[in-house]
C-alpha positions in Angstrom: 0.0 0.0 0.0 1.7 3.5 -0.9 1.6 6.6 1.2 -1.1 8.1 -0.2 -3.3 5.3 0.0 -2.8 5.3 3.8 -3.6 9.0 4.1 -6.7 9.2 5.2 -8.1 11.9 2.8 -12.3 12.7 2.3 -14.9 15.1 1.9 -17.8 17.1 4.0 -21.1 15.6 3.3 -22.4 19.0 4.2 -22.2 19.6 0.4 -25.3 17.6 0.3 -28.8 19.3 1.3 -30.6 17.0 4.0 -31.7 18.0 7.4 -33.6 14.7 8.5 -32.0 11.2 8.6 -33.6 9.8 6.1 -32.7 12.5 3.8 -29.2 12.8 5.0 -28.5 8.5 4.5 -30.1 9.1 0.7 -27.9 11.4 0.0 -25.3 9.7 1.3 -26.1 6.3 -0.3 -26.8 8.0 -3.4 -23.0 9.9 -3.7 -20.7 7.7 -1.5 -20.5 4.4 -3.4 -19.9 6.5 -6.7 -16.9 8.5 -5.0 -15.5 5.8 -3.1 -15.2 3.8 -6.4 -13.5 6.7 -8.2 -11.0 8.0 -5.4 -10.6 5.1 -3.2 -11.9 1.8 -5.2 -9.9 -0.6 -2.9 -9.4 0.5 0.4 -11.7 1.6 2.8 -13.0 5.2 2.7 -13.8 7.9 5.3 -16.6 9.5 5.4 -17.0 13.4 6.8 -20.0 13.3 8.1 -22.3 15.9 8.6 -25.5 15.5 10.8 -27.5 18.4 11.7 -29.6 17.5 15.2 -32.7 16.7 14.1 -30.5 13.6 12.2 -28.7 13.2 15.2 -31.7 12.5 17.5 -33.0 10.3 14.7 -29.8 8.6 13.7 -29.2 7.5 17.7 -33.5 6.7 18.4 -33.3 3.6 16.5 -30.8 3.7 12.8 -27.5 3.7 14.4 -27.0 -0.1 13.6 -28.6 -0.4 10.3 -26.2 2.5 9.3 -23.0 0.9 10.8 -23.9 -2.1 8.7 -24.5 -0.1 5.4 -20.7 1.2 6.2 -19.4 -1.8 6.6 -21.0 -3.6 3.3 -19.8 0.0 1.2 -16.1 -1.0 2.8 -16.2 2.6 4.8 -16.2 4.2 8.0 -16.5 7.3 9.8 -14.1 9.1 11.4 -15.3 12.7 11.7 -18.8 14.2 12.1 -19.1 17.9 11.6 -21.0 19.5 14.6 -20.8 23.1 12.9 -24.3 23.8 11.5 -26.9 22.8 14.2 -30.0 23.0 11.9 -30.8 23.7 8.0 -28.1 24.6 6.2 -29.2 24.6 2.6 -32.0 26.0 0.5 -33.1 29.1 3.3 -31.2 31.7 4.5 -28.2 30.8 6.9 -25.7 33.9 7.3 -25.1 34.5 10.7 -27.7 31.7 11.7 -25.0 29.1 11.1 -23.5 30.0 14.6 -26.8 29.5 16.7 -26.9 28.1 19.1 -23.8 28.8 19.9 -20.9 27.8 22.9 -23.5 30.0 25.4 -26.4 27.3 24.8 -26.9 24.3 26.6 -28.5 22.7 23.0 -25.4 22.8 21.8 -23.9 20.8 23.9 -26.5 18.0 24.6 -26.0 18.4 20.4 -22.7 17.8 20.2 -22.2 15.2 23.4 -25.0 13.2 21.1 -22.4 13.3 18.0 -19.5 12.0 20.2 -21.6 9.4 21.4 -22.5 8.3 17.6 -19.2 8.5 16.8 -17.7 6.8 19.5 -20.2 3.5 17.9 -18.7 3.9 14.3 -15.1 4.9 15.0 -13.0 1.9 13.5 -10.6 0.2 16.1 -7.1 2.0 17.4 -8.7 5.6 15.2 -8.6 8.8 16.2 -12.1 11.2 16.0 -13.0 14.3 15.7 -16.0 16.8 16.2 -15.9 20.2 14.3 -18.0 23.1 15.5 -18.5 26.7 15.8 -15.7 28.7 17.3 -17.6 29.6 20.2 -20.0 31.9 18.2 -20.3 35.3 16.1 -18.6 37.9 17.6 -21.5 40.7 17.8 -23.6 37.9 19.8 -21.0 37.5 22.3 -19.6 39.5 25.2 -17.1 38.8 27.9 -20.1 37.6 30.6 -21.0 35.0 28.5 -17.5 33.4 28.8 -18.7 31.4 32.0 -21.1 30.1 30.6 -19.1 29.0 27.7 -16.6 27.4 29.7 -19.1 25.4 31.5 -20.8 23.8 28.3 -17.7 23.4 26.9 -16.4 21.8 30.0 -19.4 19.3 30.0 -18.2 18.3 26.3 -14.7 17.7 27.6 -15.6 16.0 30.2 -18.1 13.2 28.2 -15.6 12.8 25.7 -13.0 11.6 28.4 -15.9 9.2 29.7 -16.0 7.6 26.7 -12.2 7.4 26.4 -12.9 5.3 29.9 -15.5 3.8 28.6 -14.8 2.2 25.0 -11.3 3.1 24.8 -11.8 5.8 21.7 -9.9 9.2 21.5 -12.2 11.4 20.1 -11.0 15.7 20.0 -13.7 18.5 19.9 -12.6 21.0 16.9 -13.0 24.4 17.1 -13.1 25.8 14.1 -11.8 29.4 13.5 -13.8 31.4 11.0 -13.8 34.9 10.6 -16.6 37.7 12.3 -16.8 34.8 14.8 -15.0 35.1 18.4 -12.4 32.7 17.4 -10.6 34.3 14.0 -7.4 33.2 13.8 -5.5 30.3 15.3 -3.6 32.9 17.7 -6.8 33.5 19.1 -8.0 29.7 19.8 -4.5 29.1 21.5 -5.8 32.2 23.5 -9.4 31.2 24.0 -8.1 27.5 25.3 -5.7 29.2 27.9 -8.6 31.5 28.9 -10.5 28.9 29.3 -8.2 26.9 32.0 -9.6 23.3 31.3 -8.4 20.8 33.3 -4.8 19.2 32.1 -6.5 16.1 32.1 -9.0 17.0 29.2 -6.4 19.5 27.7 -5.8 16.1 24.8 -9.5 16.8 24.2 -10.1 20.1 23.0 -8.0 20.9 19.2 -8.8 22.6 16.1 -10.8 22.0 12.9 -7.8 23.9 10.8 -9.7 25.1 7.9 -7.6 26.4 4.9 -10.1 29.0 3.6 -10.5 30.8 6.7 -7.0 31.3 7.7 -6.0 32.4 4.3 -8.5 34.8 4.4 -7.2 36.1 7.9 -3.6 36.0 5.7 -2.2 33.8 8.1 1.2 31.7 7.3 1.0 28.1 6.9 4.2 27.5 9.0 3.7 30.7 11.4 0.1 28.3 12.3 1.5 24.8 12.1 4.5 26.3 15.0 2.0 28.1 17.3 -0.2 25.2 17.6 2.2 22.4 18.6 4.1 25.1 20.4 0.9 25.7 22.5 0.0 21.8 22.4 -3.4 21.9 20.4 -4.5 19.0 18.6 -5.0 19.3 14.8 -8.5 17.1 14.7 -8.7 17.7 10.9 -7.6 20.0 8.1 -10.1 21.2 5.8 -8.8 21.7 2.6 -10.7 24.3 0.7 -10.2 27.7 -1.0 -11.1 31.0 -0.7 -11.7 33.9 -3.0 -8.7 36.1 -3.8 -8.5 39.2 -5.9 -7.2 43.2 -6.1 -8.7 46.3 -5.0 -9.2 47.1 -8.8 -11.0 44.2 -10.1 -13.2 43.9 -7.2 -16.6 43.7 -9.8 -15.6 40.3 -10.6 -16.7 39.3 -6.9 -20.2 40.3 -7.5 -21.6 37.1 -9.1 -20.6 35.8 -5.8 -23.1 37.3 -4.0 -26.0 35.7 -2.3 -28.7 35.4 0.2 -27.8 31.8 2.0 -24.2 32.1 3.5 -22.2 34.4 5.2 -19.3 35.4 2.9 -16.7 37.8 5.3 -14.2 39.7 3.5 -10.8 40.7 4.6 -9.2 43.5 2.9 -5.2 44.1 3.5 -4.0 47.7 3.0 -0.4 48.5 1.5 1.2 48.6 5.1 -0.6 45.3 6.4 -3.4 46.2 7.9 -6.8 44.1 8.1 -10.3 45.9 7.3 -12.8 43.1 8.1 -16.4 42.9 6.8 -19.2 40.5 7.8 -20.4 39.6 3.6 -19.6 40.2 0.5 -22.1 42.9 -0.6 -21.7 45.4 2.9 -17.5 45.2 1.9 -18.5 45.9 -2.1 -20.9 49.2 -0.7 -18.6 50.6 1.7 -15.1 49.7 1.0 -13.0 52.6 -0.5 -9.3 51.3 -1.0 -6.6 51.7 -3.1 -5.8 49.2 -6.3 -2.8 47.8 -4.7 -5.0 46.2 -2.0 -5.6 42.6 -1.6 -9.4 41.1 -0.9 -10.1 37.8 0.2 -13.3 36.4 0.6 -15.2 33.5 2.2 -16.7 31.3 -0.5 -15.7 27.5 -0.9 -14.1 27.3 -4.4 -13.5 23.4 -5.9 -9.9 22.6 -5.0 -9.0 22.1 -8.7 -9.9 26.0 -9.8 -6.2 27.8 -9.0 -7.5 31.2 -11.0 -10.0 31.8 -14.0 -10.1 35.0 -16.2 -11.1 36.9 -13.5 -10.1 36.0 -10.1 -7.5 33.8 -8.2 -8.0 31.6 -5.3 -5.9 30.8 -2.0 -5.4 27.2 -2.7 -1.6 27.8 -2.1 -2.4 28.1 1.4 -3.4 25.0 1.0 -0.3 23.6 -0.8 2.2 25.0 1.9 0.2 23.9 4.3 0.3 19.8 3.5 4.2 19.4 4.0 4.1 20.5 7.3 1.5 18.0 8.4 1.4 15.2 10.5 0.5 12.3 7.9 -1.9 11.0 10.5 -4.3 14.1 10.2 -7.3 13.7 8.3 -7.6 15.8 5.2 -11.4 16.4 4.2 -12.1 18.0 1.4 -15.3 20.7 1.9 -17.3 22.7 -0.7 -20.6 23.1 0.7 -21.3 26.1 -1.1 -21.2 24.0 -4.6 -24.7 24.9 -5.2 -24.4 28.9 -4.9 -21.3 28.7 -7.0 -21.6 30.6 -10.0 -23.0 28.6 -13.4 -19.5 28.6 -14.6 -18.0 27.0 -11.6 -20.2 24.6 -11.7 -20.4 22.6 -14.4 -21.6 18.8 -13.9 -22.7 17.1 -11.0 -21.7 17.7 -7.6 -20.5 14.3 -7.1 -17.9 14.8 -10.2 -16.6 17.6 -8.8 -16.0 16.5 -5.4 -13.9 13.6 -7.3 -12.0 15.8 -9.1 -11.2 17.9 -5.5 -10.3 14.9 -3.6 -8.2 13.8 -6.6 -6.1 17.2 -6.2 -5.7 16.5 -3.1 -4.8 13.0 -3.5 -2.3 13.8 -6.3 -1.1 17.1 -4.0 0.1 14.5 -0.8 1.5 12.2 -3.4 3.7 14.8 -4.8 4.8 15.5 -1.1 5.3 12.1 -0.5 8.4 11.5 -3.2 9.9 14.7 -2.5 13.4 14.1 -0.7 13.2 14.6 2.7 
């Protein structure tokens, strides 16, 4: 088996609507096999799960085994569940919804507890898990008197997920997952938040990151700056998701307006000349008020397909992405997400979803491969 066949490389299933089970599993039944046979025809492949509560509640009332079972007759197996979006997250409008409830809200963790709990039943043997979710919630919601109570539902996570290390012997991680106009930006600020926060040592192994690519480009983060602070500070890497973000000058800022829509928050960042950050919560208020200079760099929040580096009219941040891979751990899982495949303009998306997602994890597949022949 080579290198790359070993590293354990998916995609989000949050690309595909579905808020109840049985819409989630069609969806799922209906796209898996058909990747799995492209990208991964014969090994086992991971699956990124995404379950919003109202599958959770019905995946654990009575499906959990006749699911496990489907997994193990399609030769896959879950190793990540993405706790991020609590309710509907296609088809309405999401924006700044996406964050509710939030780290202040007891529902959120009873939600994600239940997650950790299904994961902990289809977690292979001897694997490592992981739990994405909101960094703590959108900034203008938050205030300093709400971090008690934050602690204290995080701290209730924490402390399940070390029962069921106890208990059945799995090691899963909660993932925060830095995204910007939310509390938690930038990965300086979840080594920050995790001090704050004083956990006990004992479940410091339990709390990590969800390292998405897309957001910390957008924050103009360094790959290696991130990689060094994080295993400096001793957080866990749950996953990396490898995805893009919109990139273009001051000048040619009219090609972002096709990207504008009514679902999904879409933040900008703007850097000045000397450095600085302006920050906007979507794509149209940064378009209205921003007055720059044509030198100026914008980056905005909108999943591209891995396999688009630039087109006629704007780039991407995919080569956060690239510098980023080498200076993994090869046992971190690499998922692939696009969730916002079906807002993407007509040009981007050409095909059916499940072709494109191929053609991402196939990138990405080729990408680590690369890496993996390159003298050490």
């Amino acid at each position: 088996m080579s290198q790359v066949q070993r590293r354990l490389i998916t995609y989000c299933t949050n690309i595909h609507p579905g808020e109840s089970w049985a819409e989630t599993f069609t969806a799922l039944a209906t796209h898996v096999p058909q990747i799995k046979a492209a990208v991964s025809p014969g090994h086992p492949f991971p699956i990124g799960l995404r379950l919003s509560a109202r599958a959770a509640r019905e995946l654990a009332a009575g499906q959990a085994a006749s699911f496990a079972g489907w997994l193990r007759d399609e030769h896959c197996f879950v190793t990540t569940i993405n706790g991020f979006p609590f309710g509907a997250f296609h088809g309405t409008r999401v924006k700044e919804q996406a964050y509710l409830p939030d780290w202040r809200s007891r529902e959120r963790s009873d939600y994600t507890k239940l997650l950790a709990t299904l994961l902990a039943g289809f977690l292979p043997e001897s694997a490592s898990g992981s739990i994405s979710s909101v960094p703590v919630g959108f900034r203008p919601h938050l205030g300093a008197d709400h971090h008690p109570l934050v602690r204290e539902n995080l701290l209730e996570v924490l402390l399940h997920l070390d029962r069921l290390r106890l208990e059945r012997g799995v090691d899963l991680v909660l993932a925060l997952e830095p995204e910007p106009a939310c509390l938690l930006e930038t990965a300086s600020d979840l080594v920050e938040f995790v001090e704050r926060m004083n956990f006990p040592q004992s479940l410091r192994n339990r709390i990590g990151i969800c390292l998405d690519c897309c957001h910390l480009a957008l924050q103009f983060e360094e790959p290696a700056e991130v990689v060094s602070l994080l295993a400096g500070a001793g957080i866990r890497i749950g996953k990396v998701q490898v995805s893009s973000a919109l990139r273009q000058r001051h000048d040619r800022r009219e090609s972002l307006h096709p990207f504008q829509e009514p679902c999904y928050l879409h933040q900008v960042v703007v850097r000045r000349r000397d450095g600085t950050l302006t920050r906007y919560h979507d794509l149209p208020e940064a378009l209205q008020r921003h007055r720059g200079e044509n030198e100026e760099e914008w980056r905005c929040h909108f999943h591209v397909p891995l396999f688009v580096e630039r087109t006629g009219e704007f780039e991407t941040t995919r080569f956060f992405a690239e510098k980023l891979l080498p200076l993994l751990d090869r046992r971190v899982l690499l998922e692939v997400e696009s969730y916002s495949w079906e807002v993407l303009p007509p040009e981007l998306r050409k095909g059916e979803v499940a072709d494109s997602i191929i053609r991402e994890i196939r990138w990405l597949q080729e990408r680590v491969d690369l890496i993996s022949h390159q003298p050490a």
